[in-house]
FIKOLPA-136658 format. One record per residue: residue in one letter; x, y, z of N, C-alpha, C in turn. Coordinates in steps of 0.1 Angstrom, whole numbers, always signed. Layout:
<recs>
{'A',{X,Y,Z},{X,Y,Z},{X,Y,Z}}
...
</recs>
This chain:
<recs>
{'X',{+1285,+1931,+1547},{+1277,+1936,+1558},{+1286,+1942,+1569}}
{'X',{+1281,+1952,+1575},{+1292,+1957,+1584},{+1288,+1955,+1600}}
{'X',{+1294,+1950,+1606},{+1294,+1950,+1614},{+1301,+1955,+1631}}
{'X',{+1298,+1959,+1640},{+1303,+1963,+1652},{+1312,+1966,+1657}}
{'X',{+1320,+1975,+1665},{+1334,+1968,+1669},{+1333,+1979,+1681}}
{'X',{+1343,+1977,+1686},{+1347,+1983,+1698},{+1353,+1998,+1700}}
{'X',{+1342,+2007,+1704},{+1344,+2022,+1704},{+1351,+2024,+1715}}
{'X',{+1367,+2028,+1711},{+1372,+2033,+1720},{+1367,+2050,+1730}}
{'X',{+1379,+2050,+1734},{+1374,+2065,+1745},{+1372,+2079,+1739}}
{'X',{+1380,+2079,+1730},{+1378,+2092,+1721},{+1365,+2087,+1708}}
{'X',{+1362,+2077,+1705},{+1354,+2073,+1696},{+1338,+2080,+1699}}
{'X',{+1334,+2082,+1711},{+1318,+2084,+1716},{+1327,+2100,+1726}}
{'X',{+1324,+2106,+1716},{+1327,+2124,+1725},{+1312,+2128,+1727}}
{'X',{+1312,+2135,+1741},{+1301,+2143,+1750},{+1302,+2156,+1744}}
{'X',{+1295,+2163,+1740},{+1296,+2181,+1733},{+1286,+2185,+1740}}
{'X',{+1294,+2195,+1747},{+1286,+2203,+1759},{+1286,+2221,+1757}}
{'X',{+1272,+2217,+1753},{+1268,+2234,+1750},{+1258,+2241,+1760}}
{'X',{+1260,+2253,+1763},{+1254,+2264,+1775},{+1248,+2277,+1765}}
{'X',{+1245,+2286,+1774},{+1238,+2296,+1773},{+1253,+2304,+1764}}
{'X',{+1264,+2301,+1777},{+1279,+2310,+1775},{+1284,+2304,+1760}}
{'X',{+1284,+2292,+1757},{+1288,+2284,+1741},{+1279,+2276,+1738}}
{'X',{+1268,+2287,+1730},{+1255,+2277,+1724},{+1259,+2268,+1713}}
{'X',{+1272,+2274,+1705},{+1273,+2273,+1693},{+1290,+2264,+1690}}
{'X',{+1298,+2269,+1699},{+1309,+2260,+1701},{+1305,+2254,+1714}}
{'X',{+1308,+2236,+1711},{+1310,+2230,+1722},{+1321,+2230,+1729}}
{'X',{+1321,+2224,+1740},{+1331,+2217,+1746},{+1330,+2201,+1746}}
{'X',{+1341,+2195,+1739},{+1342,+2182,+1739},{+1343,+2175,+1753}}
{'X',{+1339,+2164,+1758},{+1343,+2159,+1771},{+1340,+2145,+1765}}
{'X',{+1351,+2138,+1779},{+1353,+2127,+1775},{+1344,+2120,+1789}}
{'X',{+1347,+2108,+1798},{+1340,+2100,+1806},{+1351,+2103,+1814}}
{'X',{+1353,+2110,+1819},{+1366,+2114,+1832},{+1364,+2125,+1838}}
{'X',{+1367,+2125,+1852},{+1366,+2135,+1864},{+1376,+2148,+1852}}
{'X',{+1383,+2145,+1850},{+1395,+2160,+1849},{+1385,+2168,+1836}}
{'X',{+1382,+2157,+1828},{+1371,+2166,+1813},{+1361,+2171,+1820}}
{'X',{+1356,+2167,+1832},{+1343,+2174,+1832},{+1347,+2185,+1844}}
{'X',{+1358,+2184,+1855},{+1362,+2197,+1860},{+1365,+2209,+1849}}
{'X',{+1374,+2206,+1838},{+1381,+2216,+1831},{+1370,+2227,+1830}}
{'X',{+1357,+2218,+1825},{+1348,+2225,+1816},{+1339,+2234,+1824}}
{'X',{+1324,+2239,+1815},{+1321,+2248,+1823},{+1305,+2243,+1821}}
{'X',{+1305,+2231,+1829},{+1291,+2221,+1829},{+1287,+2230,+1842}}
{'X',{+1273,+2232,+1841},{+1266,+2240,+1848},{+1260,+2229,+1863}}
{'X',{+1269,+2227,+1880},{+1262,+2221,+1886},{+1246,+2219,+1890}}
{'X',{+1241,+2236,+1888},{+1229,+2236,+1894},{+1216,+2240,+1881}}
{'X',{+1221,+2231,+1875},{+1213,+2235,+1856},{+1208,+2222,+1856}}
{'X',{+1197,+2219,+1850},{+1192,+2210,+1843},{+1202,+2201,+1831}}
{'X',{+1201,+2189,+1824},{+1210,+2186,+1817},{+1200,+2179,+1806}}
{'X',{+1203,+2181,+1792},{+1192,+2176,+1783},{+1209,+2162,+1772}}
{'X',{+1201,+2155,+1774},{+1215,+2145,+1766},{+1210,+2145,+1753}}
{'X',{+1212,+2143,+1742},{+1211,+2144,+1729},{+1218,+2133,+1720}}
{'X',{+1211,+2122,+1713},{+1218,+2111,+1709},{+1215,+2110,+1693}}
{'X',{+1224,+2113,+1684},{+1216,+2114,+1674},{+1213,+2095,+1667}}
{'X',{+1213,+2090,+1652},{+1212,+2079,+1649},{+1223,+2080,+1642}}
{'X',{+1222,+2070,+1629},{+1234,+2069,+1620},{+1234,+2075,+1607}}
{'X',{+1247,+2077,+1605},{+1244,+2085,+1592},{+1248,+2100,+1596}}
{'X',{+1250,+2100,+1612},{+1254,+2116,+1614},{+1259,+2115,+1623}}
{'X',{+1262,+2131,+1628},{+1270,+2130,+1642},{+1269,+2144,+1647}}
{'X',{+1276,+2151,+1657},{+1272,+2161,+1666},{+1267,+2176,+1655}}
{'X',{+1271,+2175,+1645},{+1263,+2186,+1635},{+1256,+2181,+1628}}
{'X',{+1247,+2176,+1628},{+1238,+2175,+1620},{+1223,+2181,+1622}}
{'X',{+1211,+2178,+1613},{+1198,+2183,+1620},{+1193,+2184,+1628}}
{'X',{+1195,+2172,+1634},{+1183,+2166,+1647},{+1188,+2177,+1658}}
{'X',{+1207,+2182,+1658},{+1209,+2187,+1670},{+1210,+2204,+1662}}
{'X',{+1210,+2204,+1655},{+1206,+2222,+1649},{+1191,+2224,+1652}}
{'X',{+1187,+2217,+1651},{+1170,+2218,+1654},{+1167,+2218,+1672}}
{'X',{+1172,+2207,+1677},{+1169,+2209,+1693},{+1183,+2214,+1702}}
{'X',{+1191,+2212,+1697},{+1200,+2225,+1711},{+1199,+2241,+1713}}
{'X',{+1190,+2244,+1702},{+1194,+2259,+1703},{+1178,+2262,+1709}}
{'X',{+1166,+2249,+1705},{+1152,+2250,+1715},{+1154,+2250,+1731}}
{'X',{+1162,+2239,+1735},{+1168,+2239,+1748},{+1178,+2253,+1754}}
{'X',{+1187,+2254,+1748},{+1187,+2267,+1754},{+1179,+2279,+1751}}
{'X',{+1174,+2282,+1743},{+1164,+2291,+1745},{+1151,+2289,+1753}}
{'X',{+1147,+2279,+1760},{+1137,+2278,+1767},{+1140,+2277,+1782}}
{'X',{+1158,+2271,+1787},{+1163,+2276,+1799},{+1179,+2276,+1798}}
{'X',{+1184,+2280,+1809},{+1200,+2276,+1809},{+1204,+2263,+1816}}
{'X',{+1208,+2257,+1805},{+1207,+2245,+1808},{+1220,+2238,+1803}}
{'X',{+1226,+2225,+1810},{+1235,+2221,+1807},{+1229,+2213,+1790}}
{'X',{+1237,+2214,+1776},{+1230,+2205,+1766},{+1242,+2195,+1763}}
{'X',{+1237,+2186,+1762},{+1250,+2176,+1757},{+1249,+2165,+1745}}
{'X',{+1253,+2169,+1737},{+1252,+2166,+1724},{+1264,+2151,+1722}}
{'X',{+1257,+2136,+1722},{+1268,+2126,+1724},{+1269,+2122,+1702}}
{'X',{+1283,+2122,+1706},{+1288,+2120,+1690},{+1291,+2109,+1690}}
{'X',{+1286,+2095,+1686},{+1292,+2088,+1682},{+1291,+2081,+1665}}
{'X',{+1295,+2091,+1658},{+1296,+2090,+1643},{+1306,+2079,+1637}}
{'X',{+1318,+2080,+1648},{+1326,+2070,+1644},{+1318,+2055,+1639}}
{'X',{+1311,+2054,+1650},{+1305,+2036,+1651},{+1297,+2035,+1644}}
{'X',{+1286,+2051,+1634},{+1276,+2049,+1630},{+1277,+2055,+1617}}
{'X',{+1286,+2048,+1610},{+1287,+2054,+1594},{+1272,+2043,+1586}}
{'X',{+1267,+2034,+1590},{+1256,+2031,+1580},{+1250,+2023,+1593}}
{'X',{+1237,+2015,+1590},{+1230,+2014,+1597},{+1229,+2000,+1599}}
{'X',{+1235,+1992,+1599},{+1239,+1978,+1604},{+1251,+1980,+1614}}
{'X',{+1263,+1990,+1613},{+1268,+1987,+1623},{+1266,+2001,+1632}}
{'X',{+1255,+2012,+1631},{+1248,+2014,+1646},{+1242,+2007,+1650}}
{'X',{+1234,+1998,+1644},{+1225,+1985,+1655},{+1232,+1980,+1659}}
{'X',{+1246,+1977,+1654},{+1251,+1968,+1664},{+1264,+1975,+1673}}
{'X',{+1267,+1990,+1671},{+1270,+1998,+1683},{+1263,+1999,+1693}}
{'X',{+1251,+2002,+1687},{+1242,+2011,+1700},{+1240,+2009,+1713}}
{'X',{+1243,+1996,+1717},{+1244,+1991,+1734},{+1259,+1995,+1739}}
{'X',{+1269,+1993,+1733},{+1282,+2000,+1738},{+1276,+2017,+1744}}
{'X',{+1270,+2024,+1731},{+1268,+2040,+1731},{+1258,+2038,+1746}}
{'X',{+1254,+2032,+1745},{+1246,+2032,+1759},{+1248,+2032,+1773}}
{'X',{+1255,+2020,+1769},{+1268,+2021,+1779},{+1276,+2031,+1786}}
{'X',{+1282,+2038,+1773},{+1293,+2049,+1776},{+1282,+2057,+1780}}
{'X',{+1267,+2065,+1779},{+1266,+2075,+1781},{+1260,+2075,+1801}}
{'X',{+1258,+2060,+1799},{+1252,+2053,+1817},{+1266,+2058,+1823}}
{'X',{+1276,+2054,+1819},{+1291,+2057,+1825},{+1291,+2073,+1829}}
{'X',{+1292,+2082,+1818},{+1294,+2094,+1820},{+1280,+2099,+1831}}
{'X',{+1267,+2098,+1831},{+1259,+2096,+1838},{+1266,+2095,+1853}}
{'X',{+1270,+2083,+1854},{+1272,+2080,+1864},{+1281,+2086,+1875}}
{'X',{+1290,+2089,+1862},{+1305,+2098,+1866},{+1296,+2111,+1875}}
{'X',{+1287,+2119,+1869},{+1285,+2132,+1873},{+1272,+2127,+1886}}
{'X',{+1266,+2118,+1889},{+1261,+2113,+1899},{+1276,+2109,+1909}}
{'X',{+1281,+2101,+1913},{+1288,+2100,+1924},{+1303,+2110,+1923}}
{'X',{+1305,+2112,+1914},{+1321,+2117,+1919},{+1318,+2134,+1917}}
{'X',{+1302,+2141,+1913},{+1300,+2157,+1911},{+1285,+2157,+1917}}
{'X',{+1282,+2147,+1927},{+1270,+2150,+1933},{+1257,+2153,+1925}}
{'X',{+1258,+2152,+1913},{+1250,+2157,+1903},{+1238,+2147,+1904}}
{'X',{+1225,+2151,+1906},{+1214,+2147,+1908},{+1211,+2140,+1895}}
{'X',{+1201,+2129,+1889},{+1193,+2119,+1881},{+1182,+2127,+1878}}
{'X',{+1178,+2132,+1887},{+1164,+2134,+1884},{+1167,+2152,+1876}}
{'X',{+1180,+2156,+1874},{+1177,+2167,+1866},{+1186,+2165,+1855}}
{'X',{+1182,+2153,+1853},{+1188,+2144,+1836},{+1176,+2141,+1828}}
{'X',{+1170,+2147,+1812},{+1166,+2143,+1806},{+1172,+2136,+1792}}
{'X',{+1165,+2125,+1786},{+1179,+2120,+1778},{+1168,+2121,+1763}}
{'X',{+1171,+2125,+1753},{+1164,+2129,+1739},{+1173,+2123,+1730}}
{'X',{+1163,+2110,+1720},{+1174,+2106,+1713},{+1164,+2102,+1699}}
{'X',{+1174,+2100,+1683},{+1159,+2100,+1674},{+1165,+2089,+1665}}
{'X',{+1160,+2085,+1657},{+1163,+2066,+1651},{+1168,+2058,+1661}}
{'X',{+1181,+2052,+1660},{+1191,+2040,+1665},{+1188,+2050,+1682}}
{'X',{+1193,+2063,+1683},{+1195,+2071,+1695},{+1183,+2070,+1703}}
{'X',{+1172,+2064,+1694},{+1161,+2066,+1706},{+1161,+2052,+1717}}
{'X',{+1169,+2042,+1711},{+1168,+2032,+1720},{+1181,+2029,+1728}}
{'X',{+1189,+2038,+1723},{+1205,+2040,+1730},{+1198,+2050,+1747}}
{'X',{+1190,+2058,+1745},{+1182,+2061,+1757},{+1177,+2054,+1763}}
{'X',{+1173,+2044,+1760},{+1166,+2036,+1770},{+1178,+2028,+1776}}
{'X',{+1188,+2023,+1770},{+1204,+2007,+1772},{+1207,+2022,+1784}}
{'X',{+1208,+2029,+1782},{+1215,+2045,+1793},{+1208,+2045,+1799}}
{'X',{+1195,+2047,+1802},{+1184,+2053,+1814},{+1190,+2038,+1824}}
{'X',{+1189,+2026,+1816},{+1187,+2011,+1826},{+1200,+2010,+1832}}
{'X',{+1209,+2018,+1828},{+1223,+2018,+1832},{+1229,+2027,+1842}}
{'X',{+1221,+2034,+1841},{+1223,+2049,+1857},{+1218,+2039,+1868}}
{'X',{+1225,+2044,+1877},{+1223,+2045,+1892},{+1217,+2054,+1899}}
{'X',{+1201,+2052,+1896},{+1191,+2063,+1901},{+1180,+2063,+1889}}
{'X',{+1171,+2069,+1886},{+1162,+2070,+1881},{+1159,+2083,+1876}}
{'X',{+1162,+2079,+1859},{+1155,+2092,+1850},{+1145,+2094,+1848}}
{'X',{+1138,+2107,+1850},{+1126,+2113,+1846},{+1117,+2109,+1837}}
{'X',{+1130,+2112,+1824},{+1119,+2115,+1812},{+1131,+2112,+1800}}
{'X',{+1125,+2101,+1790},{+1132,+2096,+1780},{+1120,+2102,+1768}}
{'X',{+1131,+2114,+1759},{+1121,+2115,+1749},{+1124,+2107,+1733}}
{'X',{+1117,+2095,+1730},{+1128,+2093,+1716},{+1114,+2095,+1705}}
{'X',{+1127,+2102,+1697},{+1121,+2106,+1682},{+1119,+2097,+1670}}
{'X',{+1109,+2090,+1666},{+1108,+2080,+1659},{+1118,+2070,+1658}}
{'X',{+1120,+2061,+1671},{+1127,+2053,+1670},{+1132,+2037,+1661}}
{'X',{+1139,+2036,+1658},{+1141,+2026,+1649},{+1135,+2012,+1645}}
{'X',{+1133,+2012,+1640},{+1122,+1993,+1633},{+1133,+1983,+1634}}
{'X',{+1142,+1979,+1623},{+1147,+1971,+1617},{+1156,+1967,+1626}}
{'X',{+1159,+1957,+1634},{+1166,+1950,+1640},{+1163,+1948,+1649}}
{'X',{+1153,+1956,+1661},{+1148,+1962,+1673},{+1133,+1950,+1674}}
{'X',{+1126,+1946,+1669},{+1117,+1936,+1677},{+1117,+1930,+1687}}
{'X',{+1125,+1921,+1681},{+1134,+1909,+1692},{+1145,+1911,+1697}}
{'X',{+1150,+1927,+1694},{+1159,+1932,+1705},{+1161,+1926,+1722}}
{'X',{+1167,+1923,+1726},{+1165,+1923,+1741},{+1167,+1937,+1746}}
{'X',{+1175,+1947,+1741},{+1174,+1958,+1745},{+1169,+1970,+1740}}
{'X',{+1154,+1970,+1733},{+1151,+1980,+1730},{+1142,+1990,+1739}}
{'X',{+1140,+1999,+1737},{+1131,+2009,+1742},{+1121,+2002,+1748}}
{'X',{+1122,+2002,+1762},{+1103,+2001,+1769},{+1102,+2010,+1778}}
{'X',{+1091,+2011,+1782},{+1085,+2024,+1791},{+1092,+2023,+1805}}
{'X',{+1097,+2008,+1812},{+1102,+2014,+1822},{+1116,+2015,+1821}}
{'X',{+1118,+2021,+1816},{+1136,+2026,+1814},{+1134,+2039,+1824}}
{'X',{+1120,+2049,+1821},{+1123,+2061,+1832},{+1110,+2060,+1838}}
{'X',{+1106,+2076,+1843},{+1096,+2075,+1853},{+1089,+2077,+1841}}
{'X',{+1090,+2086,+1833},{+1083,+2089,+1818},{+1089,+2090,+1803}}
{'X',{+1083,+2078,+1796},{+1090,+2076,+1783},{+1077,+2079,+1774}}
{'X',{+1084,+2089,+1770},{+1074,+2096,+1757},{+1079,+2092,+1741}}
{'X',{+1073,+2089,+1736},{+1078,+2083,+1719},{+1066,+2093,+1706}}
{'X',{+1073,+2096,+1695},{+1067,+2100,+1686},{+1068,+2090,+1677}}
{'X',{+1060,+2087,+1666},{+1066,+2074,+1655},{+1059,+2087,+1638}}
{'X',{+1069,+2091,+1636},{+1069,+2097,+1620},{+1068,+2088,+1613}}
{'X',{+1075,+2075,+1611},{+1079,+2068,+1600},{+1075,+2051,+1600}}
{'X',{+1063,+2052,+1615},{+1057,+2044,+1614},{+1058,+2028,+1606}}
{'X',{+1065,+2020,+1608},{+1062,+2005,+1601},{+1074,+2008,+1589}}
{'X',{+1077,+2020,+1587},{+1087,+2023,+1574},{+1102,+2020,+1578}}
{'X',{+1106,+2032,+1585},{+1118,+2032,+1591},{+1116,+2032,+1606}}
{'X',{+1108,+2039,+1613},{+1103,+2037,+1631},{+1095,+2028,+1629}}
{'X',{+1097,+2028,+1646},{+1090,+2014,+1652},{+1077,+2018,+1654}}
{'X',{+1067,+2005,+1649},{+1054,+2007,+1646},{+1045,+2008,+1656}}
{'X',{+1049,+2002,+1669},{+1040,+1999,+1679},{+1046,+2004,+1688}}
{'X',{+1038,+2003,+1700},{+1042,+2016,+1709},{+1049,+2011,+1717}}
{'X',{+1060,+2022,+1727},{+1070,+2016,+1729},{+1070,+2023,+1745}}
{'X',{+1061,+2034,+1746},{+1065,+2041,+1759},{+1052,+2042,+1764}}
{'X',{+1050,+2050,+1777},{+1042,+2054,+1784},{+1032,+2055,+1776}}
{'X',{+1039,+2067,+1769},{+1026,+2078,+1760},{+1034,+2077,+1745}}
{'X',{+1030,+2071,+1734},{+1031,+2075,+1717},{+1022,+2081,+1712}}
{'X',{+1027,+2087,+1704},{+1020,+2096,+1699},{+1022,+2094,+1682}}
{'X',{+1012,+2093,+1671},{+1011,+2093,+1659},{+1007,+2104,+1650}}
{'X',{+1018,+2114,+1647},{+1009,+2125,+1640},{+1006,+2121,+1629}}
{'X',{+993,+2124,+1623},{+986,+2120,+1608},{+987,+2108,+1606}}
{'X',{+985,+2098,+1614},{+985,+2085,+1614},{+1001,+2077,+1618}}
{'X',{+1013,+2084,+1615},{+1023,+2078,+1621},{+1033,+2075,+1615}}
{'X',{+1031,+2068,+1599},{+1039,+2063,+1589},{+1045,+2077,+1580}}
{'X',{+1034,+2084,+1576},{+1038,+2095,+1567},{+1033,+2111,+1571}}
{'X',{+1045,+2115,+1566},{+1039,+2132,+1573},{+1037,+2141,+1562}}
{'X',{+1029,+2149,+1563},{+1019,+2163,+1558},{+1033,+2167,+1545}}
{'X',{+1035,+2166,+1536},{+1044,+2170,+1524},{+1051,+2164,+1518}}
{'X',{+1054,+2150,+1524},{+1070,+2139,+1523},{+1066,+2130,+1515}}
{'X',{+1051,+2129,+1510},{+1049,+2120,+1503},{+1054,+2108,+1507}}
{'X',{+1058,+2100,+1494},{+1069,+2088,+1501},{+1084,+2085,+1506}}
{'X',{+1086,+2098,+1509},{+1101,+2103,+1509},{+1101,+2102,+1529}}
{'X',{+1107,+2091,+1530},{+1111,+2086,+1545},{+1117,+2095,+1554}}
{'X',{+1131,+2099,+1546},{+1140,+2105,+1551},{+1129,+2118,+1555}}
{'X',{+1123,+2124,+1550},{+1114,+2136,+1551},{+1108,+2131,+1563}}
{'X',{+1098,+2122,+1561},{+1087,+2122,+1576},{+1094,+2116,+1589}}
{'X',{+1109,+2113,+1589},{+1120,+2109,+1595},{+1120,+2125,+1603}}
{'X',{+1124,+2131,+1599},{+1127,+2143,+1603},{+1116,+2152,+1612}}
{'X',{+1108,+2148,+1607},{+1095,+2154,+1616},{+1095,+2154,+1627}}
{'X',{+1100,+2143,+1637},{+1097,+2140,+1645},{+1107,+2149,+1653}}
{'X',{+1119,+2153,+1649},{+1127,+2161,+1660},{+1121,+2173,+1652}}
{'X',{+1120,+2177,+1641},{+1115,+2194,+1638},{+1102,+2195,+1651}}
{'X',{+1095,+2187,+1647},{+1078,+2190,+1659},{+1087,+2188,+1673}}
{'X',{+1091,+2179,+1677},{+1095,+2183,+1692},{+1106,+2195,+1688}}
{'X',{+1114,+2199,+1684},{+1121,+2214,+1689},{+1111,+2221,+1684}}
{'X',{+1099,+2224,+1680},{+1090,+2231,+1675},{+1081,+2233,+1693}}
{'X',{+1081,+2221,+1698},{+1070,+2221,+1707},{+1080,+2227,+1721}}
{'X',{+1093,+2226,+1722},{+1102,+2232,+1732},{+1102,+2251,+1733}}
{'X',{+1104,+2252,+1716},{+1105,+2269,+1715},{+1090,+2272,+1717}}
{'X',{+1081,+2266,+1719},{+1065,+2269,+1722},{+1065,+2272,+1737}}
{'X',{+1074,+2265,+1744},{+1075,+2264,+1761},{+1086,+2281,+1761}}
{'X',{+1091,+2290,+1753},{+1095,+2298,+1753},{+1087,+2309,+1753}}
{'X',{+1077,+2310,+1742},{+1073,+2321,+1735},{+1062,+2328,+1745}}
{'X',{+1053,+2323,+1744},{+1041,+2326,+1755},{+1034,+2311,+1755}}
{'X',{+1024,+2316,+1767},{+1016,+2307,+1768},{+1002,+2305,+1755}}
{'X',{+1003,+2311,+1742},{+995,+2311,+1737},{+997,+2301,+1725}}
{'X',{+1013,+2303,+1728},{+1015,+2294,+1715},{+1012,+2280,+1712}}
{'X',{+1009,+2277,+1701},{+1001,+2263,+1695},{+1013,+2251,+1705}}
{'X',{+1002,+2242,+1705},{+1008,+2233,+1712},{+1004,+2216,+1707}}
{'X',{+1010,+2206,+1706},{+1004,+2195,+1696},{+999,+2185,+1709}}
{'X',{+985,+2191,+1707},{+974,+2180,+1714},{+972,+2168,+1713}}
{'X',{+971,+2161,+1718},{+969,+2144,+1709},{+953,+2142,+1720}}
{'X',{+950,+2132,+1708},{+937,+2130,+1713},{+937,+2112,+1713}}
{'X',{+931,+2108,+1727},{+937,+2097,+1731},{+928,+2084,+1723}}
{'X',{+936,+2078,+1715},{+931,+2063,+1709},{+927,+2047,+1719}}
{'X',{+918,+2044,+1711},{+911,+2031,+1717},{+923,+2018,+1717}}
{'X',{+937,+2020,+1703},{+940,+2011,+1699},{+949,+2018,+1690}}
{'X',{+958,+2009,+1682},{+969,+2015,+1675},{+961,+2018,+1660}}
{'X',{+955,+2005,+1662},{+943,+2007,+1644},{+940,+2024,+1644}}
{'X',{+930,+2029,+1656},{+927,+2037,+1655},{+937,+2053,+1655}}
{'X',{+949,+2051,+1663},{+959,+2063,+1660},{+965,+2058,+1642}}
{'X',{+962,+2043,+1636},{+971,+2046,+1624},{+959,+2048,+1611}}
{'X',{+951,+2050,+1619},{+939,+2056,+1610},{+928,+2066,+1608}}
{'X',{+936,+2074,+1619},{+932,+2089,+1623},{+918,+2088,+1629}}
{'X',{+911,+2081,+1636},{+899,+2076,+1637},{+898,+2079,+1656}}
{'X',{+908,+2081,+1661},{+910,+2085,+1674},{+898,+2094,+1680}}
{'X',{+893,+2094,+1689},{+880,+2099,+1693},{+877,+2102,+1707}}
{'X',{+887,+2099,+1713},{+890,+2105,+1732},{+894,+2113,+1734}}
{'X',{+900,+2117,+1748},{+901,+2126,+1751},{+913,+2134,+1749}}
{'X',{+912,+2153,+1745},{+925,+2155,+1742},{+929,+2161,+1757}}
{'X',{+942,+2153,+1763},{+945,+2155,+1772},{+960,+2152,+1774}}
{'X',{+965,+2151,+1764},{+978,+2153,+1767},{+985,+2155,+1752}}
{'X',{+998,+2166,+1757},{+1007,+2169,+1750},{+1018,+2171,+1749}}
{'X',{+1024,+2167,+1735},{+1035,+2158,+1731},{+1044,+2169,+1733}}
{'X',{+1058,+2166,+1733},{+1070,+2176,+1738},{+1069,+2184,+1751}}
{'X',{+1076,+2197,+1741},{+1077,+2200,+1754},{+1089,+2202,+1764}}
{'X',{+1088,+2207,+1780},{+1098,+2205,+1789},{+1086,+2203,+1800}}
{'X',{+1076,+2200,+1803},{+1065,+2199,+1817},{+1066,+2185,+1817}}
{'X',{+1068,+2180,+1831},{+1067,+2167,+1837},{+1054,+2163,+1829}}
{'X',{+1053,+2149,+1828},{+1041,+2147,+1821},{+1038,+2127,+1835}}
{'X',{+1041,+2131,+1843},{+1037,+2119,+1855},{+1028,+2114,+1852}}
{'X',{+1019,+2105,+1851},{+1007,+2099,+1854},{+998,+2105,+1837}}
{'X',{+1005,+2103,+1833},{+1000,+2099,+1815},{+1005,+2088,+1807}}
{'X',{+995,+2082,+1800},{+999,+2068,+1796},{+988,+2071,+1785}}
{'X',{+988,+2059,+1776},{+983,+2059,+1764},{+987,+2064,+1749}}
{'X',{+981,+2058,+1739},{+981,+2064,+1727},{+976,+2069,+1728}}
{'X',{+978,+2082,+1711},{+973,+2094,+1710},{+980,+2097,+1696}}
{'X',{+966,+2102,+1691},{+973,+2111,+1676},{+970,+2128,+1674}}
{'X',{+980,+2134,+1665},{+972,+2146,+1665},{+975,+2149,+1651}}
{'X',{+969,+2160,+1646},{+974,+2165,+1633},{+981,+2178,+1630}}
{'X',{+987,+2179,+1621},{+996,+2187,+1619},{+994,+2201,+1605}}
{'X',{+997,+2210,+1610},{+994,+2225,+1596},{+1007,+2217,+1588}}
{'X',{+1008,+2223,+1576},{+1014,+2223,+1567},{+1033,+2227,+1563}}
{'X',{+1030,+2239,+1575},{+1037,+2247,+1573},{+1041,+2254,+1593}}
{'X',{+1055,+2255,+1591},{+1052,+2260,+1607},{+1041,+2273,+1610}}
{'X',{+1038,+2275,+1620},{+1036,+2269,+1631},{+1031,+2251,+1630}}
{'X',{+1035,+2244,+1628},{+1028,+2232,+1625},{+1017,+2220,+1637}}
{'X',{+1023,+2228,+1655},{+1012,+2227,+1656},{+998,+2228,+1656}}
{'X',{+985,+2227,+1657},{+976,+2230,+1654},{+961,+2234,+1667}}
{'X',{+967,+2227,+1681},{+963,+2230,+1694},{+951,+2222,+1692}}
</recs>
């Protein structure tokens, strides 16, 4: 079994992509002099990016959402790599509070020593990364907006003491693809959302790693939607009595909120499911 160890300073790299290098980053470390060198944008929004295990700063989750984020503003993107710690998935569970740590530190760095405001920090993270958002949100000094995590992780995480809860920010949004499989089954934020019931998605059959994936494709699906026009499909959820009812498509309230996105979503709470086309456009409005 593998277990944990101690990520040094080069081990958890910050990749910082703009409008100017969508496609090459700039590496940064947790230090004043890495983040003068570079060309981090003071008066930009900043979207953090945390992937799970099994990958690291190239892989899908961030092919899929850095290039939605910048196309929908100029914005600081920061893509955190810590691949080193997360070659299998016993010892990201048992990295993930370090990674949390380091990204509250860097956080922090650009709050007191670059004046850099909290509130124009969103932190986006999907398996193991979705609850490395929350150990970071409780670790700043100030208060984050908006924690979006992408079917966040099951297996180790119950009796966590540090997993994902709603008040890590002002707004924690959760999707669950893989429901009771590989994500966590019950709800974890403000607002979850269950598309097609939660466990399995529209093609994947029983193929995990598939309805795994859903969950960052549909949110960078629902960001390039905040680009295009206002006409474009948007994934409505329609608000559930109970979890039975979002994991049984049986949901019957109101549709009034929706999932992704870049709009403040303040003063929304509850479950919600919605369903999904086949094929992109895959929202269905």
């Amino acid at each position: 079994m593998a277990h944990g160890f101690n990520l040094g300073p080069t081990q958890i790299v910050f990749h910082l992509f703009t409008r100017n290098n969508p496609r090459q980053s700039q590496p940064l470390l947790v230090s004043q002099a890495s983040i003068l060198s570079s060309s981090f944008q003071y008066e930009s929004r900043t979207y953090i990016t945390i992937h799970s295990y099994g990958q690291g700063v190239a892989g899908n989750f961030n092919a899929h959402v850095v290039p939605a984020f910048l196309a929908v503003e100029d914005a600081n993107v920061i893509a955190v790599d810590w691949s080193p710690g997360a070659s299998v998935y016993v010892q990201g569970l048992a990295n993930i509070p370090q990674v949390g740590d380091r990204i509250a530190q860097f956080v922090n760095l650009l709050s007191n020593d670059f004046s850099y405001s909290t509130a124009n920090i969103r932190i986006v993270g999907v398996g193991l990364g979705g609850h490395a958002a929350g150990i970071a949100a409780r670790g700043v000094t100030g208060t984050i907006p908006h924690i979006i995590a992408l079917d966040p992780s099951l297996h180790g995480w119950p009796h966590h003491p540090q997993k994902l809860n709603k008040n890590d920010a002002e707004v924690v949004e959760v999707i669950h693809t893989t429901a009771g499989h590989y994500g966590y089954d019950e709800p974890l934020g403000d607002l979850d959302f269950y598309p097609n019931g939660g466990s399995r998605q529209i093609g994947c059959g029983t193929d995990v790693a598939c309805s795994h994936s859903y969950a960052y494709i549909f949110y960078a699906e629902s960001v390039h939607a905040d680009v295009t026009n206002a006409n474009a499909p948007r994934f409505v959820g329609t608000a559930c009595g109970s979890l039975e009812e979002a994991t049984t498509l049986s949901c019957a309230g109101a549709r009034d909120a929706i999932f992704g996105g870049i709009a403040a979503k303040t003063g929304k709470s509850g479950i919600y499911s919605f369903h999904t086309n086949y094929e992109r456009p895959f929202a269905k409005n």
